[in-house]
TIRO-2110 file (N, C-alpha, C; in Angstrom, 1 decimal):
// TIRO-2110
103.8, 66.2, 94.8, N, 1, A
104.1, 67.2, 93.8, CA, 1, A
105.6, 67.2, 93.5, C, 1, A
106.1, 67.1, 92.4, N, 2, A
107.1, 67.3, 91.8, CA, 2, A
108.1, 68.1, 92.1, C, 2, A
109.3, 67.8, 92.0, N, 3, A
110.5, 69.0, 92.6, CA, 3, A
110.3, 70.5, 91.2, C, 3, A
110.2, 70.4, 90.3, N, 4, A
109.8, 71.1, 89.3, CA, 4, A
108.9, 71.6, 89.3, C, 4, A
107.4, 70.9, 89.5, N, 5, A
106.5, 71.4, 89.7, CA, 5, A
106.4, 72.6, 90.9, C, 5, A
106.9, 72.1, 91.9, N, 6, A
107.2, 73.1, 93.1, CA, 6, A
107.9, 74.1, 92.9, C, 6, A
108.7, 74.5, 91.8, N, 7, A
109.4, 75.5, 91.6, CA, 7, A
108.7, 76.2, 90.8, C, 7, A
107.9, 76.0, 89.8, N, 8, A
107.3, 76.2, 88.9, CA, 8, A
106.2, 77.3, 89.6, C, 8, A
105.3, 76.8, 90.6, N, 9, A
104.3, 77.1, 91.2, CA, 9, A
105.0, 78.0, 92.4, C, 9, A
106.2, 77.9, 93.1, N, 10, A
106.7, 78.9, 93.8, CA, 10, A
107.1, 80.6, 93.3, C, 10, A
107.2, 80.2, 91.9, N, 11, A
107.4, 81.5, 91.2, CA, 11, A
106.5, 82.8, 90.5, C, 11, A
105.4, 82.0, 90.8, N, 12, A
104.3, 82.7, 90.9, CA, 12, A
104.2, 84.3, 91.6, C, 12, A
104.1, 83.9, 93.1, N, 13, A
104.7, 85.0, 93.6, CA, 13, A
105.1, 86.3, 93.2, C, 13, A
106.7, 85.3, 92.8, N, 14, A
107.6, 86.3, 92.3, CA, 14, A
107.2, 87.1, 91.4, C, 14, A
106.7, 86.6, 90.2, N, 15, A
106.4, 87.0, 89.2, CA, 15, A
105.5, 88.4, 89.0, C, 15, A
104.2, 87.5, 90.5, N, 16, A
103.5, 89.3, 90.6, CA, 16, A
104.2, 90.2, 91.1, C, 16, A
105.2, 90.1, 92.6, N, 17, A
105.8, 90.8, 92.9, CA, 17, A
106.6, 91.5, 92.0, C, 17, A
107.0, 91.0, 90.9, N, 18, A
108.0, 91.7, 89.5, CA, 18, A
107.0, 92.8, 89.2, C, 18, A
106.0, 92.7, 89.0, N, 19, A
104.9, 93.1, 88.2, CA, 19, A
104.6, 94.5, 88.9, C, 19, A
104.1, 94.9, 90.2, N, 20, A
103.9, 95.4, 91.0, CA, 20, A
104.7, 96.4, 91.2, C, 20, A
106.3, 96.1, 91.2, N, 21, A
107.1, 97.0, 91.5, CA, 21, A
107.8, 97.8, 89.5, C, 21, A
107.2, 97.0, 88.4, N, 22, A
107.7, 97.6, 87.6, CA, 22, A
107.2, 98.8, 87.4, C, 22, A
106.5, 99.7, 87.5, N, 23, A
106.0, 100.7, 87.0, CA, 23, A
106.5, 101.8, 87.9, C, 23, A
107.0, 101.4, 89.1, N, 24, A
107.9, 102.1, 90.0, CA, 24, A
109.3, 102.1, 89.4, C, 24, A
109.8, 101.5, 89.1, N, 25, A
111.1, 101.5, 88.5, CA, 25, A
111.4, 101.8, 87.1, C, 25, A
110.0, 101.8, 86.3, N, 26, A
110.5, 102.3, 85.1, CA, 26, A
110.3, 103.8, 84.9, C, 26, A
109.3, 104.2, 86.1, N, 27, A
109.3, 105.3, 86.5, CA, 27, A
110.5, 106.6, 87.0, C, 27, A
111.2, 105.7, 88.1, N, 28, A
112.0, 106.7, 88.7, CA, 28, A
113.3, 106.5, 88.1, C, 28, A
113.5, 105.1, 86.8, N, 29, A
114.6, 105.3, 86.1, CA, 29, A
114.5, 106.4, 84.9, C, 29, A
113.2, 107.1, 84.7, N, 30, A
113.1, 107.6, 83.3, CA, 30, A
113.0, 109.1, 84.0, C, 30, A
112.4, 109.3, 85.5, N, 31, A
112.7, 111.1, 86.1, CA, 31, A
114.2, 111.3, 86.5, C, 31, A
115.2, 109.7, 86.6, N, 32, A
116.6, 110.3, 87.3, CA, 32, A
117.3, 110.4, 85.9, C, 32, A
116.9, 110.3, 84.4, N, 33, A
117.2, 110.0, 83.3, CA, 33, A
117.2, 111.3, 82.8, C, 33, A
116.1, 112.2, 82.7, N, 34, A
115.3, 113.2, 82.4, CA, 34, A
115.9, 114.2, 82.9, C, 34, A
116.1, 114.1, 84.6, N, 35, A
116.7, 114.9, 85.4, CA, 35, A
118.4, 115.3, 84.9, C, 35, A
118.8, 114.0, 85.1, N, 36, A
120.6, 113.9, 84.3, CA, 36, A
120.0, 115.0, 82.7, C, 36, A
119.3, 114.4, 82.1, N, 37, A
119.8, 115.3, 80.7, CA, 37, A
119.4, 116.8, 80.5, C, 37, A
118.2, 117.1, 81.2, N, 38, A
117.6, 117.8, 81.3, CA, 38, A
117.8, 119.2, 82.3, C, 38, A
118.3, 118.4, 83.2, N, 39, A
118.1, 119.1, 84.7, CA, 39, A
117.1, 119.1, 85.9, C, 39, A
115.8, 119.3, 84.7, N, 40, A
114.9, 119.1, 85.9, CA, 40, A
113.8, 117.5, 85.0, C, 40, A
112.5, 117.3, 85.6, N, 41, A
111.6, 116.4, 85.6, CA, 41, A
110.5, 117.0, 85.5, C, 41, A
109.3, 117.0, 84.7, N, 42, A
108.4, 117.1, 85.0, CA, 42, A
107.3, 116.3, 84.1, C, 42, A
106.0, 116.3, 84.4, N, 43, A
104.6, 115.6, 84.0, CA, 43, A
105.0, 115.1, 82.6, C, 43, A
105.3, 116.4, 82.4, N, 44, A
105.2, 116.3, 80.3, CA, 44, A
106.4, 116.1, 80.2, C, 44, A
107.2, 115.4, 80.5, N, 45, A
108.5, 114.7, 80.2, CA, 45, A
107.9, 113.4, 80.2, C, 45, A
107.7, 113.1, 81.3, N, 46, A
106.9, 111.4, 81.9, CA, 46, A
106.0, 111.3, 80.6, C, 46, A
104.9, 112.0, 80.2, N, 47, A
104.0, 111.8, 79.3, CA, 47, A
104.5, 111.6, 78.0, C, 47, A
105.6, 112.6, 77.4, N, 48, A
105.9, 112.4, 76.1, CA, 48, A
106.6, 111.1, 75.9, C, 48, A
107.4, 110.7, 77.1, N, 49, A
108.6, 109.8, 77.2, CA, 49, A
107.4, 108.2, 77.1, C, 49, A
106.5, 108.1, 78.2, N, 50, A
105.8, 106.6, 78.4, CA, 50, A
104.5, 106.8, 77.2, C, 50, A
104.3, 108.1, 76.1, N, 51, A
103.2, 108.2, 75.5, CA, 51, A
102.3, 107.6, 76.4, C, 51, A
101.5, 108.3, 77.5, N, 52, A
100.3, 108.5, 78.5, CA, 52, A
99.9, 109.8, 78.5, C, 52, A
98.9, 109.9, 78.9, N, 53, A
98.4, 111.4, 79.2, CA, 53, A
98.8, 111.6, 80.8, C, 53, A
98.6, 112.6, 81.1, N, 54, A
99.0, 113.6, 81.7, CA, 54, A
98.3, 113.3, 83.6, C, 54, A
97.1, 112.4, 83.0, N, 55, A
96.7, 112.1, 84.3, CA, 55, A
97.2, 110.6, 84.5, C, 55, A
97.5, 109.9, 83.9, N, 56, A
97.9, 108.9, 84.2, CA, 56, A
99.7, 109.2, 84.8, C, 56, A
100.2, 110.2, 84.4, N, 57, A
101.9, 110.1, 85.0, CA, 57, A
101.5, 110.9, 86.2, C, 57, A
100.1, 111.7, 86.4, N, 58, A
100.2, 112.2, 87.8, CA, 58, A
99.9, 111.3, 89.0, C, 58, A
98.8, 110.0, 88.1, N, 59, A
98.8, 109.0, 89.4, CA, 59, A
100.1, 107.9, 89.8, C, 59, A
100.6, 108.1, 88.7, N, 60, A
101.5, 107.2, 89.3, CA, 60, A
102.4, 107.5, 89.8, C, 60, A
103.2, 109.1, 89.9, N, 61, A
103.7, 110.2, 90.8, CA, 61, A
103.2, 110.3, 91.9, C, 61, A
102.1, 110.0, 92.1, N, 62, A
101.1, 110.1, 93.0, CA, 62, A
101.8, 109.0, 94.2, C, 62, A
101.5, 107.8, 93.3, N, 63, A
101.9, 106.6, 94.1, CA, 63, A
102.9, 106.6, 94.6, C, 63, A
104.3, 107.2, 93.8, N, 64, A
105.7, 107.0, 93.9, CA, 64, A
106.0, 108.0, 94.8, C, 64, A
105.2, 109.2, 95.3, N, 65, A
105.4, 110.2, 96.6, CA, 65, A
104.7, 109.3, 97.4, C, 65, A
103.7, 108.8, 97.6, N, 66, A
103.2, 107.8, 98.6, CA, 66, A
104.2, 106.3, 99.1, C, 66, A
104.8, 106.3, 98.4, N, 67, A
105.5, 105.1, 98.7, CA, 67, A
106.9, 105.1, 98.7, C, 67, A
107.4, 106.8, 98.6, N, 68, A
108.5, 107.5, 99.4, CA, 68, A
109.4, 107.8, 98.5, C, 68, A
109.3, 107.6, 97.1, N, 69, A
110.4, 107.3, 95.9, CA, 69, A
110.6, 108.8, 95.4, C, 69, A
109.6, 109.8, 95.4, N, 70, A
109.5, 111.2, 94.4, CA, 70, A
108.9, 112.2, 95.6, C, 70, A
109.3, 113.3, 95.1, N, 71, A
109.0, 114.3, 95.5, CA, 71, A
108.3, 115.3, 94.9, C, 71, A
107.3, 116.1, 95.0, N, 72, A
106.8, 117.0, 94.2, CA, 72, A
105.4, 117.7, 94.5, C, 72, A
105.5, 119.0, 93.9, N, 73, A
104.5, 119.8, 94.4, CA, 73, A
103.3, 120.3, 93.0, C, 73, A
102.0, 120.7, 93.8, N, 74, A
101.3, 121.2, 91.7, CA, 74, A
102.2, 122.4, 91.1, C, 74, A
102.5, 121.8, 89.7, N, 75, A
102.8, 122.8, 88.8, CA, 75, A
104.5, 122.9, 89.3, C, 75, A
105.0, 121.9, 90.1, N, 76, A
106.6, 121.8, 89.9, CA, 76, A
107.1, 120.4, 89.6, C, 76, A
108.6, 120.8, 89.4, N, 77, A
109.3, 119.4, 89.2, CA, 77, A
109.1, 118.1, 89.8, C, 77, A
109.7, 117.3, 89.1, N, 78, A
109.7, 116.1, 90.1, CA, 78, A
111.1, 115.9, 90.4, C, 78, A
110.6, 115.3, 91.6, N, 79, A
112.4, 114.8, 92.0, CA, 79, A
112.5, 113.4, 92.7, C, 79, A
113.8, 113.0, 92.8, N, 80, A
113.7, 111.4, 93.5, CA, 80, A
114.4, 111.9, 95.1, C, 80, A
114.1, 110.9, 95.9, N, 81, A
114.3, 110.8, 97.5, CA, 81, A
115.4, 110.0, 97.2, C, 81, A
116.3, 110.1, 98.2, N, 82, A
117.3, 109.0, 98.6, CA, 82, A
116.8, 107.5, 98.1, C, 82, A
116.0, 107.1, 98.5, N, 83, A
115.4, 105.8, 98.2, CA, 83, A
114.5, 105.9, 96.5, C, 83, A
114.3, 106.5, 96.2, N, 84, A
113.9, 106.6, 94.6, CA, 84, A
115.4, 106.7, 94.0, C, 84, A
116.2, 107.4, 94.2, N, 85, A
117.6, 107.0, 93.5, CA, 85, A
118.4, 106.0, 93.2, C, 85, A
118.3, 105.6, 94.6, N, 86, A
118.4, 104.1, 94.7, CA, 86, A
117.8, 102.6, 94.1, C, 86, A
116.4, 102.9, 93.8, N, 87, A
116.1, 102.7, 93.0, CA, 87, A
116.2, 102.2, 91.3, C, 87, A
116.0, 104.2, 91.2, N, 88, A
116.7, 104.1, 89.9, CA, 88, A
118.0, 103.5, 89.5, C, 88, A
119.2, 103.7, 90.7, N, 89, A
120.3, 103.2, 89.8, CA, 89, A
120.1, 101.9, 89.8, C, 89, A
119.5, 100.6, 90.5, N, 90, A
119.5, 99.5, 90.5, CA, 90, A
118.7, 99.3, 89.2, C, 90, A
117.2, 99.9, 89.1, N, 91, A
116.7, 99.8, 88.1, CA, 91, A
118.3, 100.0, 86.3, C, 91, A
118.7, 101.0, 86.5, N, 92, A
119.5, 100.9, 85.4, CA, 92, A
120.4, 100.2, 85.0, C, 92, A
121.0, 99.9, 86.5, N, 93, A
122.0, 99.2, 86.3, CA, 93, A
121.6, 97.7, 85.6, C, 93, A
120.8, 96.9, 85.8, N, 94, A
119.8, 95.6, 85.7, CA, 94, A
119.3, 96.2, 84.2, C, 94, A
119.3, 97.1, 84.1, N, 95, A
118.6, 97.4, 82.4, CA, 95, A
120.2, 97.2, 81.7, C, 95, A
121.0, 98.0, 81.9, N, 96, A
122.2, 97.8, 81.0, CA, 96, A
122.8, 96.5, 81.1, C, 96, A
122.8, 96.0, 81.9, N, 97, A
123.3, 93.9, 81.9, CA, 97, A
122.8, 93.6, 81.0, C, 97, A
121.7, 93.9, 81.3, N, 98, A
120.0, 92.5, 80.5, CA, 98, A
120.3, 93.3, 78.7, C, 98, A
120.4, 94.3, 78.9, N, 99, A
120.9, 94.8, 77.2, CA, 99, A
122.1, 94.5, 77.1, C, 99, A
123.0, 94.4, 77.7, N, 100, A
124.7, 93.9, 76.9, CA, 100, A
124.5, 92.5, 76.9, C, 100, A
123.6, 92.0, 77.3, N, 101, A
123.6, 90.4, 77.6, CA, 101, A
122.9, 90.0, 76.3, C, 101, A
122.0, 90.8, 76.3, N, 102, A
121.4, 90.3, 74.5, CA, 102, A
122.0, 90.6, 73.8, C, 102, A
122.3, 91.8, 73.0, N, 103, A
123.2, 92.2, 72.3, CA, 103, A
124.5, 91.5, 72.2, C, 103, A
125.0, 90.9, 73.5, N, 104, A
126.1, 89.8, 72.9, CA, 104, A
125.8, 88.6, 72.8, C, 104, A
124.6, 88.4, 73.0, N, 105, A
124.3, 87.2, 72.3, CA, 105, A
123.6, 86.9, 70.9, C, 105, A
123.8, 88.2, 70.1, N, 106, A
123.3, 88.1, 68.7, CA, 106, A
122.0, 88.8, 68.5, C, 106, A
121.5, 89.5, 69.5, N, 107, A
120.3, 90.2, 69.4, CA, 107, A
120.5, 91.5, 68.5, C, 107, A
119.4, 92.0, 67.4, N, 108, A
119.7, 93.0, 67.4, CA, 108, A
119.6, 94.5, 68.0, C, 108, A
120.2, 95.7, 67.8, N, 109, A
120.2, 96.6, 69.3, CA, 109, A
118.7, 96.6, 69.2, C, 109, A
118.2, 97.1, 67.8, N, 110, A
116.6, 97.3, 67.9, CA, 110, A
115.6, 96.4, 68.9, C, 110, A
116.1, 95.4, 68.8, N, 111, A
114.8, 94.6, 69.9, CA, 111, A
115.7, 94.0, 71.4, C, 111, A
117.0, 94.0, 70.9, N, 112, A
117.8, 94.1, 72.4, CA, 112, A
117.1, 95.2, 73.2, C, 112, A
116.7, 96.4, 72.9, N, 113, A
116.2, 97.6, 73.8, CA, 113, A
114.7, 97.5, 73.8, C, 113, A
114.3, 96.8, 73.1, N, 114, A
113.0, 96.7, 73.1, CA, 114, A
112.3, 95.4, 74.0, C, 114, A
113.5, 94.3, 74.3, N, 115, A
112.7, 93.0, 74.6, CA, 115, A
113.8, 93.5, 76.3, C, 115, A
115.1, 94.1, 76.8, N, 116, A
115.0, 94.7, 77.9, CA, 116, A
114.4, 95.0, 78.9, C, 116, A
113.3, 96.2, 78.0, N, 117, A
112.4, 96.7, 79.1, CA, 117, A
111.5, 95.4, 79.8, C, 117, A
111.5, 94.3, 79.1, N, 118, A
110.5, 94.1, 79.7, CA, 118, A
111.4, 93.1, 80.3, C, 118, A
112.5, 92.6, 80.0, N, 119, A
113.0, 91.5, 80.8, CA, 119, A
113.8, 91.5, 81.9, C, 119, A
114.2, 92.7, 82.3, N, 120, A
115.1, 93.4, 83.2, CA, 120, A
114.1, 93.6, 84.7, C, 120, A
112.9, 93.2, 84.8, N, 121, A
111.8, 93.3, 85.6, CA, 121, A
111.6, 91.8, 85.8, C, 121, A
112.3, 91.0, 85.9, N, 122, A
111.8, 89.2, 85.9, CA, 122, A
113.0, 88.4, 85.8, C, 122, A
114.4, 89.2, 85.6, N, 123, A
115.3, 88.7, 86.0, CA, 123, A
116.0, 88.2, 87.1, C, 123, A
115.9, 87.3, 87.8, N, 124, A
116.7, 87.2, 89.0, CA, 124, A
118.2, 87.5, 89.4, C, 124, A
118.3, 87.4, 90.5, N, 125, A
119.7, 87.7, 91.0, CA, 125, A
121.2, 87.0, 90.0, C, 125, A
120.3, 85.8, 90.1, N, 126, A
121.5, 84.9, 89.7, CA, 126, A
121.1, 84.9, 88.3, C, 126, A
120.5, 84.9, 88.0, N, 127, A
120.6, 85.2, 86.2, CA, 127, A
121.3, 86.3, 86.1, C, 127, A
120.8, 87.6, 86.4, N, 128, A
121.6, 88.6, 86.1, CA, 128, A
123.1, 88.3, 86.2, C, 128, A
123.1, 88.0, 87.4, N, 129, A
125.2, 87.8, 88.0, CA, 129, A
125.5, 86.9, 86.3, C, 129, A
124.9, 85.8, 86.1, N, 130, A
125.5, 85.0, 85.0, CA, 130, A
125.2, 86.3, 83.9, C, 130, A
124.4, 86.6, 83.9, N, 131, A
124.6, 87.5, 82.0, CA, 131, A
125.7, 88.7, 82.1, C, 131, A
125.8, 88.9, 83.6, N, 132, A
127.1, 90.0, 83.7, CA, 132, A
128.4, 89.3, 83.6, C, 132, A
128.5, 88.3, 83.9, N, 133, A
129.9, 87.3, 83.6, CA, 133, A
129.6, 87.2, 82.4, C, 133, A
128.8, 86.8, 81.8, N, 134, A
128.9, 86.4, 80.3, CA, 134, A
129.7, 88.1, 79.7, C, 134, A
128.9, 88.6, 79.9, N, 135, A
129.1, 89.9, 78.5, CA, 135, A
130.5, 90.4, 79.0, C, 135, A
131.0, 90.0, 81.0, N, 136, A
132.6, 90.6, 81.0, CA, 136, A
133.2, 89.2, 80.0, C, 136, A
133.1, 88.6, 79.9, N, 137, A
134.2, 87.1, 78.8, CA, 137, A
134.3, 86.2, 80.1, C, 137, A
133.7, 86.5, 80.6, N, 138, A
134.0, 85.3, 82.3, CA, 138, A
132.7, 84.1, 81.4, C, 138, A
133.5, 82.9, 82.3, N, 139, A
132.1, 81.4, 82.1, CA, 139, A
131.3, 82.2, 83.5, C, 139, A
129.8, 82.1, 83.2, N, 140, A
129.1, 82.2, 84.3, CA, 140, A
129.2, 81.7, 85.3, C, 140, A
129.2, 81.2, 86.8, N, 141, A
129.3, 80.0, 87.9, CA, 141, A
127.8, 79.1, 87.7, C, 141, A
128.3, 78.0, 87.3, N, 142, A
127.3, 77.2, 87.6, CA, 142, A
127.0, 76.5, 88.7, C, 142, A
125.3, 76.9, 89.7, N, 143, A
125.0, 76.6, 90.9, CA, 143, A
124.1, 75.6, 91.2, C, 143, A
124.8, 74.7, 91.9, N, 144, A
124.1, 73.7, 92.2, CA, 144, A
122.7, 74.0, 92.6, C, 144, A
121.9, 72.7, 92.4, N, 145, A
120.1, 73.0, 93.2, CA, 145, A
120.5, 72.4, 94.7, C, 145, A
END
């Protein structure tokens, strides 16, 4: 098998692993978001914000208290744990690169925010590091294989 091919097929993985944890992340970046503008979080924030109903943001709250990210009780707020914040900022922070990085590359903002969401979940480390050099005026480091 090919050096390519082997990379190619190694990324697989990754890719679900991307997949798996996005709904966690676009989650606890849109309750620490809500929270900042808002004050508080709740269901029908999540609903109006991801246009879902109302049982679908409870199960995925559901998930995100199960797997330590949120906090919450019936009929109150939500909130994020130490490790859901943490989250979220990493989550944001990886959303605003991946947007300044299109947008200075000629994107317009309309689909720079729109093609984002989805690409800020499949970016790697080192991509990111280069699109954050890029949009500071730095040449990115180019890394050897």
């Amino acid at each position: 098998m090919s050096a390519a091919k082997k990379k190619q097929t190694g990324s697989h993985p990754r890719t679900r692993s991307d997949h798996a944890t996005e709904l966690a992340e676009d989650y606890v970046e849109a309750i620490a978001e809500t929270i900042e503008a808002r004050g508080v979080c709740r269901v029908v924030d999540l609903a109006s914000q991801f246009e879902v109903s109302h049982v679908t943001v409870n199960r995925t709250v559901g998930r995100l208290v199960r797997d330590g990210y949120a906090k919450t009780e019936p009929y109150s707020p939500i909130t994020l744990t130490a490790k859901g914040k943490k989250l979220a900022r990493i989550a944001a922070e990886r959303h605003a690169i991946v947007l300044e990085f299109l947008k200075a590359i000629g994107v317009s903002e309309a689909a720079a925010i729109v093609d984002s969401e989805g690409i800020e979940h499949h970016v790697s480390k080192e991509t990111l590091d280069a699109m954050k050099a890029f949009v500071a005026g730095r040449r990115p480091e180019i890394r050897a294989e």
